[in-house]
C-alpha positions in Angstrom: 0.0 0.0 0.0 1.0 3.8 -0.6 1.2 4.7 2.6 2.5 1.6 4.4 5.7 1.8 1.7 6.4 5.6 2.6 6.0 5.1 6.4 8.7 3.5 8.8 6.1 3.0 10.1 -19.0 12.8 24.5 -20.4 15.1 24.9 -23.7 13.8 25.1 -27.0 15.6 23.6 -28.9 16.5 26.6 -32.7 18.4 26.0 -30.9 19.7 22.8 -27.7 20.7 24.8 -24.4 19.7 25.3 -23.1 18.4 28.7 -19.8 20.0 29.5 -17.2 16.8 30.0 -14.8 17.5 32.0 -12.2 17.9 28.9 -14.4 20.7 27.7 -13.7 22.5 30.7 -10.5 22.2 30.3 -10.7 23.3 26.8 -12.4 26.6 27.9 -9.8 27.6 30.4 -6.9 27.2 28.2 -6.5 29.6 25.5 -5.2 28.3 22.3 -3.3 30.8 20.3 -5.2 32.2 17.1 -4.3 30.6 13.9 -3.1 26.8 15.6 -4.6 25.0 13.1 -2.6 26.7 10.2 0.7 24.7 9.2 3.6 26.1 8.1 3.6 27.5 4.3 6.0 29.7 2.2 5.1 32.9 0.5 4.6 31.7 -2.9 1.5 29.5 -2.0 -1.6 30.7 -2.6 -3.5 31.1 0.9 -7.3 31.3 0.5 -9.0 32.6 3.9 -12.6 32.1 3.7 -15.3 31.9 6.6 -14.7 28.3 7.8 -11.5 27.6 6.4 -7.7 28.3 5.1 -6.1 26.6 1.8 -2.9 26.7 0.2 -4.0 26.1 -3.8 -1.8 24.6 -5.9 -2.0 25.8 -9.7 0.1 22.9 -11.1 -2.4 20.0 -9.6 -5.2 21.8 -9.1 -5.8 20.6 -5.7 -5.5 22.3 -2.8 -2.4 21.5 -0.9 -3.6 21.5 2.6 -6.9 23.1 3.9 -7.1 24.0 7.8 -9.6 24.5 10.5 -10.9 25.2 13.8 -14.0 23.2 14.9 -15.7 24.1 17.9 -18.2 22.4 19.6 -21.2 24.6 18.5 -20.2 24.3 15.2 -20.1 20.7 15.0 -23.6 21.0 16.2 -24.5 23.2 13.3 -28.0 22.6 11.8 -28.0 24.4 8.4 -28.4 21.7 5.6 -28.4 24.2 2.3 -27.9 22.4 -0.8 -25.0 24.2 -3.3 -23.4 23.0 -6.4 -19.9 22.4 -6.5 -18.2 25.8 -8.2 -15.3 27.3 -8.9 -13.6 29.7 -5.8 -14.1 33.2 -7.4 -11.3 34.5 -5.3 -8.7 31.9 -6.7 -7.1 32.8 -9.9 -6.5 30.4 -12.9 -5.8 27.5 -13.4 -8.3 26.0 -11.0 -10.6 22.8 -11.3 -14.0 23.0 -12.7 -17.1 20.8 -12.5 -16.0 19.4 -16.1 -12.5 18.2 -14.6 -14.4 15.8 -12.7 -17.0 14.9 -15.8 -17.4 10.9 -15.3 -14.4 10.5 -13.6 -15.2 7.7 -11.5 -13.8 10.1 -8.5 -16.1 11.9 -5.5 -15.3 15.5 -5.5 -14.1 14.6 -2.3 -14.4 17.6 0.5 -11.5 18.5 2.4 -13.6 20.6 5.7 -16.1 18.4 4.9 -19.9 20.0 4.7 -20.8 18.7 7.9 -18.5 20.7 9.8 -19.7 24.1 8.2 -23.7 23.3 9.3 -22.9 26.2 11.6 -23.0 28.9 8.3 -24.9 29.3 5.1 -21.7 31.2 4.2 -19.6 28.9 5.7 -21.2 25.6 4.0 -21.5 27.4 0.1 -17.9 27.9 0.5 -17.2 24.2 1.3 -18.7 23.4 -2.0 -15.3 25.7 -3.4 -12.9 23.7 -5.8 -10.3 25.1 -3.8 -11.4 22.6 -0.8 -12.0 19.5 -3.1 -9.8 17.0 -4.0 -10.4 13.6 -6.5 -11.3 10.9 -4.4 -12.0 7.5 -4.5 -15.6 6.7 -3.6 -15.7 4.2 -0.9 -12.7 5.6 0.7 -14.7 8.8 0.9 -17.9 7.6 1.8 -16.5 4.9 4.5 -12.7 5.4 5.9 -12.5 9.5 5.3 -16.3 9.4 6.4 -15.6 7.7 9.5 -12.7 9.7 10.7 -14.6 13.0 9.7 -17.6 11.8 12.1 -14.7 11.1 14.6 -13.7 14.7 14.7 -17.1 16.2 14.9 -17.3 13.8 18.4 -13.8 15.3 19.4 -14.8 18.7 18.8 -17.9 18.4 21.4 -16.0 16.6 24.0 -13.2 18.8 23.9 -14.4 22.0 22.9 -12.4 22.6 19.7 -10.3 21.0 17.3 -8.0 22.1 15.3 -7.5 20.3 11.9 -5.3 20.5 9.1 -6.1 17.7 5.9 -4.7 16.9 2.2 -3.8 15.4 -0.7 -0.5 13.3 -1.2 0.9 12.4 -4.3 3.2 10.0 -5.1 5.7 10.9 -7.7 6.6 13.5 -10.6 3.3 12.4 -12.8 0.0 11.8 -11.1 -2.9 10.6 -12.9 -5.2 13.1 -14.2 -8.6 13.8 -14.4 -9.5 16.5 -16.7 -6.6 18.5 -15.6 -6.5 17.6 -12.0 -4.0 15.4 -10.5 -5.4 12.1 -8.3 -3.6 11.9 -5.3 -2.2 8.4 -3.8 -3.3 9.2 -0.4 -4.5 12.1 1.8 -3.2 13.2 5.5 -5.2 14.3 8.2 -3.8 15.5 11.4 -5.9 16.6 14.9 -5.0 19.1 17.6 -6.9 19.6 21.2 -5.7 22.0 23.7 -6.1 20.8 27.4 -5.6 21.8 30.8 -2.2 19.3 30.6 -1.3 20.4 26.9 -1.6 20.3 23.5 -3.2 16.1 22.2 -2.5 15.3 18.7 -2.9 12.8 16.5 -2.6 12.0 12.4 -4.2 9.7 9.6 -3.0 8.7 6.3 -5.4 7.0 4.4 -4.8 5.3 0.8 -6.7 6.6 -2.0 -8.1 3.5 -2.7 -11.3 1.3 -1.4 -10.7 1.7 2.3 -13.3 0.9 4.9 -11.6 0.5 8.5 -12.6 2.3 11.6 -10.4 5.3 12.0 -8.0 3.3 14.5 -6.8 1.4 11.4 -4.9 4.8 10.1 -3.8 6.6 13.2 -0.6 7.7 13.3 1.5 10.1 15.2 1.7 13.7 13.5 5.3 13.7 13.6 4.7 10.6 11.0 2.6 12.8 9.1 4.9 15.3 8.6 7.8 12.8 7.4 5.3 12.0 4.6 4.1 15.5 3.9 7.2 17.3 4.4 5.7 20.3 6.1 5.1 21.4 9.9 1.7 20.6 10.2 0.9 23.0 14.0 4.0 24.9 14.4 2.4 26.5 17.3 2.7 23.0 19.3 5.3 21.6 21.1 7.0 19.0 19.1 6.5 16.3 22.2 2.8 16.6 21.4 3.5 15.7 17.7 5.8 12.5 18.0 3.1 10.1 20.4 -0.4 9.7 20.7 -2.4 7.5 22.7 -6.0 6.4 21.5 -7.9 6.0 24.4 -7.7 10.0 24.1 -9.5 9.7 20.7 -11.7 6.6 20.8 -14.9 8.6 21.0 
């Protein structure tokens, strides 16, 4: 597999509410610095700032090459469920994917902040529907493994307050397949960030971009692995401890 050859390696609803765990009150009384979420990035990437999320675009594969967020518990709770057409970002210059690039593909325009975490925002949720936050992906991967570990932060987000997430594309080698005129990445990274009373929690995913269907266990990682793959500092802002372990029992929820 892609990845495995690159790697040496509650709240509860409550009469509409959420309880406050323990972790969330935490959360509150520790003050994560503004922009934790974004990774490190050069001054020749494009950096799209919209309502709900950051992106680097990339002009060459048409993809974006990491897309960042904060989720907080509210917003995981978010409600609206406005239906928008996939478009193209009108404040990202050419190149950029289109609708056509995608034209019987066989790929899921695949989300990056996926929908569900942008409920919170009509604004918010059209803008998730951007080209600059969508990537080619393979459909069961999307619809099962990348599914599962988006439900998985959503969960994190109300037991702990906020998350703070970082996600993209990785490509394997100097020509990718193309659909239309965007490349098809090999495999996409994920990594999470939760600020607690005791520090920062981190954790990372890399998940092929193939059929995939395992519980989001199966693709945990530390970030620090992440980051060997991805060849960027995914939370700069966090203490490089955080990034090289994680333990699961803090994100089996």
């Amino acid at each position: 597999m892609f990845i495995v050859n690159m790697m040496v390696v509650a709240a509860c609803m409550l009469s509409g509410c959420f309880r406050v765990s323990d972790a969330v009150a935490q959360a509150v009384a520790t003050k994560a610095p503004a922009g934790l979420e974004l990774p490190s990035y050069t001054d020749d990437e494009d950096i799209i700032v919209h309502l709900g999320y950051t992106a680097s675009y990339n002009h060459v594969s048409l993809c974006p090459d990491w897309v960042a967020w904060e989720l907080t518990a509210e917003e995981a709770n978010g409600q609206n469920d406005g239906q928008y057409s996939f478009s193209r970002d009108p404040d990202v210059r050419f190149p950029k994917a289109s609708r056509e690039d995608y034209s019987r593909s066989g790929f899921d325009k695949g989300h990056m902040a996926p929908r569900a975490d942008m409920r919170w925002s009509c604004q918010a949720l059209e803008e998730s529907y951007y080209f600059t936050n969508i990537c080619p992906q393979d459909h069961e991967m999307n619809s099962q493994a990348w599914r599962k570990i988006e439900e998985l932060t959503r969960r994190l987000a109300k037991r702990y307050g906020s998350v703070f997430v970082v996600c993209g594309p990785i490509f394997g080698g100097d020509n990718p397949r193309k659909i239309g005129g965007v490349s098809v990445p090999n495999a996409f990274f994920k990594a999470l960030a939760v600020s607690t009373a005791n520090g920062y929690r981190t954790v990372g995913f890399l998940v092929d971009n193939n059929p995939q269907s395992f519980s989001p266990r199966h693709y945990a990682v530390s970030v620090d692995s992440v980051e060997a793959v991805v060849g960027r500092n995914l939370f700069p802002l966090v203490d490089e401890e955080a990034e090289a372990v994680f333990d699961w029992k803090n994100w089996n929820h």
